[in-house]
C-alpha positions, 0 to 999 in steps of 0.5 A, a space after each residue: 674058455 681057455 687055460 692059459 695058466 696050464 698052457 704056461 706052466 707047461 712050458 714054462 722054463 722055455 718062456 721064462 729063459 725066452 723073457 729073461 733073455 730078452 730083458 738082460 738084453 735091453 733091446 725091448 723095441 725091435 730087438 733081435 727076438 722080433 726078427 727071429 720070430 719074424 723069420 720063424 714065422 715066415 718058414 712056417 706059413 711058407 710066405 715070403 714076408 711076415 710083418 709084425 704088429 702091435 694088434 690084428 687090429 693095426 694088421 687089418 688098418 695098415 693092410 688097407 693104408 697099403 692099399 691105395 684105396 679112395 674115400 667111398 670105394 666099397 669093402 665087401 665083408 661078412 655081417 657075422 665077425 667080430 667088429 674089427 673087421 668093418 670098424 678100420 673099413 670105416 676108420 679109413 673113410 670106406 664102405 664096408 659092405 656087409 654080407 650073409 654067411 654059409 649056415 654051416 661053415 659060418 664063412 663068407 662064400 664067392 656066390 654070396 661076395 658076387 652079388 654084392 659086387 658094385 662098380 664101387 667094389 675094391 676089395 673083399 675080406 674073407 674072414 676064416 671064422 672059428 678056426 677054418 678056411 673060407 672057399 678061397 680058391 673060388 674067392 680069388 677067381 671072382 676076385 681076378 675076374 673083377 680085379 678086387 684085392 684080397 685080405 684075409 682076415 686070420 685071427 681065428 685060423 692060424 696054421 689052418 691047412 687050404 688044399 686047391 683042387 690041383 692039390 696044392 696045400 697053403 696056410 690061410 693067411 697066405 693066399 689073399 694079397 695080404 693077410 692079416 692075424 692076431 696074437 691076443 693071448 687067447 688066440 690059437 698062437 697068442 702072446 701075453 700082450 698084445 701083437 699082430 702081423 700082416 703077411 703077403 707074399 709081393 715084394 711092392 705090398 710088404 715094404 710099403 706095409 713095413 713102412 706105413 707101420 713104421 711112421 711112414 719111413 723107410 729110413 729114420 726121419 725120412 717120412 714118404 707116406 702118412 703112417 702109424 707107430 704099430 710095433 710087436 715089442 721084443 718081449 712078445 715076439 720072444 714069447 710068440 717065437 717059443 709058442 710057435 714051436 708048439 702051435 702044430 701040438 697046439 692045434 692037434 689037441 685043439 682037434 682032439 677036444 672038437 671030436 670028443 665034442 662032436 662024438 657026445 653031441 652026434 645023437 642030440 636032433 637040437 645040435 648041430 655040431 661044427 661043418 668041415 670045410 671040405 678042403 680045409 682044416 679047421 683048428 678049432 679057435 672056437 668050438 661053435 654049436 648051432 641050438 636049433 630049437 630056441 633054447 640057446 640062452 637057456 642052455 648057457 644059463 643051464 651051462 653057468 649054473 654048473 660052472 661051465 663057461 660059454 660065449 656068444 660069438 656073435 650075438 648082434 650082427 654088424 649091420 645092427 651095430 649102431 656104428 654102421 647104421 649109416 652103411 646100412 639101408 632102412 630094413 636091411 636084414 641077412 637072414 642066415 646072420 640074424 639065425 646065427 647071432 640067435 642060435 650059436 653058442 660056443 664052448 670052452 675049448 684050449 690046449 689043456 683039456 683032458 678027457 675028465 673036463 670034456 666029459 664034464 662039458 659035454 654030459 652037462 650039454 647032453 643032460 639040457 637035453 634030456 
């Protein structure tokens, strides 16, 4: 699903000089390579601060410990996510409240959160699924309209481009209260580790988010709140600062491959290729097809007979999780999730794809067809 191999070789003596420097300088914890990467990060998303972590995981809980938040308050979130997203939710004693998607963008919506809007509601979690930007103008006018806070799950949408009606551009990740990320090493802008970062752009919310991250202290042995000890170490953030610099050529072969894709698949009535949000650009961390006439999982066998990785991103809804069973009432369903976690299929997509193993890919796609 992805070549990471081909991605280091590429560049392989920045990383080499980048890991070396850091080891000969023996500052393996918070080192000076953090802080750079830090800073270089910060620029790049135009935010005010960038708080590193040790995994998008750490981002997403410290996000809500910063929050404030009472046991029971209700966390509106999309059923068709990965598990992180509700999993810290409930870690933490809330309620995540799970909600249906966009068939086509596969993102959460400002109509679909607000009928899900209690009194008990406190927060909302767009996630900017496969590599696009939920409606997030709309989202923050419902969220200011009922005084919720905003996290933004970006894992999948590092460097995704948001437009505003007024013409104002913005990185996902920027535009909620706090934003959240992964570098897991198969992410657009991963390490070879594990790390994370939470991004926002209040003053108030960023030292508390660098103090809970940090044991709760803001100077050493002096512990004002309940933390945890979640670092990105020196060695990933060096790494991550010279990946950084290739996250833009990165994305654009991301896009290259997507539209080859699109290209081959356009005449076949079974598939429907990735929407585009309107007014965002999508960076392809996934590249997911919609098999409409059930035969999604022969399709994947069929790809597998030739060699030809592929994934289901997601096959079983949060809602259905046996984790959850307790948030979720007796018979509940989303219908558009319960289609999805049927009908998607995601196929290889990465940095080192030429134009021979797309044709491959997509010929063996279109003959299933056939």
């Amino acid at each position: 699903m992805v070549d990471l191999g081909s991605q280091y070789l590429r560049i392989k003596d920045e990383i080499d000089k980048a890991v070396q420097d850091t080891l000969s300088s023996t500052q393996y914890i918070q080192g000076p390579q953090v802080k750079t990467f830090q800073a270089a990060l910060e620029t790049y998303l135009g935010v005010r601060h960038v708080i590193p972590c040790a995994n998008g995981t750490d981002a997403l809980q410290i996000a809500f410990m910063a929050l404030g938040l009472q046991p029971g308050d209700e966390v509106i979130v999309p059923s068709f996510t990965y598990v992180a997203t509700a999993e810290v939710i409930a870690l933490l004693h809330l309620k995540p409240v799970m909600v249906d998607v966009d068939p086509d963008t596969f993102n959460i919506t400002a109509d679909i959160i607000e009928k899900a809007i209690t009194p008990r509601t406190k927060a909302i979690v767009p996630v900017h699924l496969y590599g696009q930007s939920a409606d997030m103008e709309d989202i923050m006018a419902l969220a200011e309209q009922h005084n919720l806070f905003v996290v933004e799950d970006n894992a999948q949408a590092i460097g995704a481009d948001y437009t505003f009606k007024n013409g104002v551009v913005k990185k996902t990740g920027t535009i909620g209260h706090i934003g959240c990320t992964s570098f897991f090493p198969s992410k657009n802008l991963g390490c070879m580790g594990d790390g994370g970062a939470m991004m926002t752009n209040d003053d108030a919310l960023a030292a508390k988010l660098r103090m809970i991250a940090n044991h709760g202290q803001q100077k050493k042995y002096y512990h004002d709140v309940t933390g945890v000890n979640s670092r990105l170490d020196s060695l990933q953030a060096a790494i991550l600062n010279i990946k950084l610099r290739h996250l833009d050529e990165y994305s654009a072969a991301r896009q290259s491959a997507a539209a080859f894709y699109d290209e081959a698949f356009q005449n076949i009535q079974e598939l429907q290729t990735p929407a585009r949000q309107h007014n965002s650009t999508h960076v392809f961390h996934q590249y997911t097809l919609r098999v409409k006439n059930s035969r999604r999982d022969d399709l994947q066998a069929y790809l597998s007979e030739k060699g030809i990785p592929s994934m289901i991103y997601y096959p079983v809804p949060l809602y259905k999780q046996k984790a959850f069973e307790k948030y979720v009432p007796a018979g509940f369903t989303l219908p558009v999730t319960e289609q999805l976690c049927r009908e998607v299929i995601s196929l290889p997509i990465h940095t080192e794809m030429d134009g021979e193993l797309l044709g491959f890919i997509s010929e063996s796609v279109c003959s299933f067809f056939e």
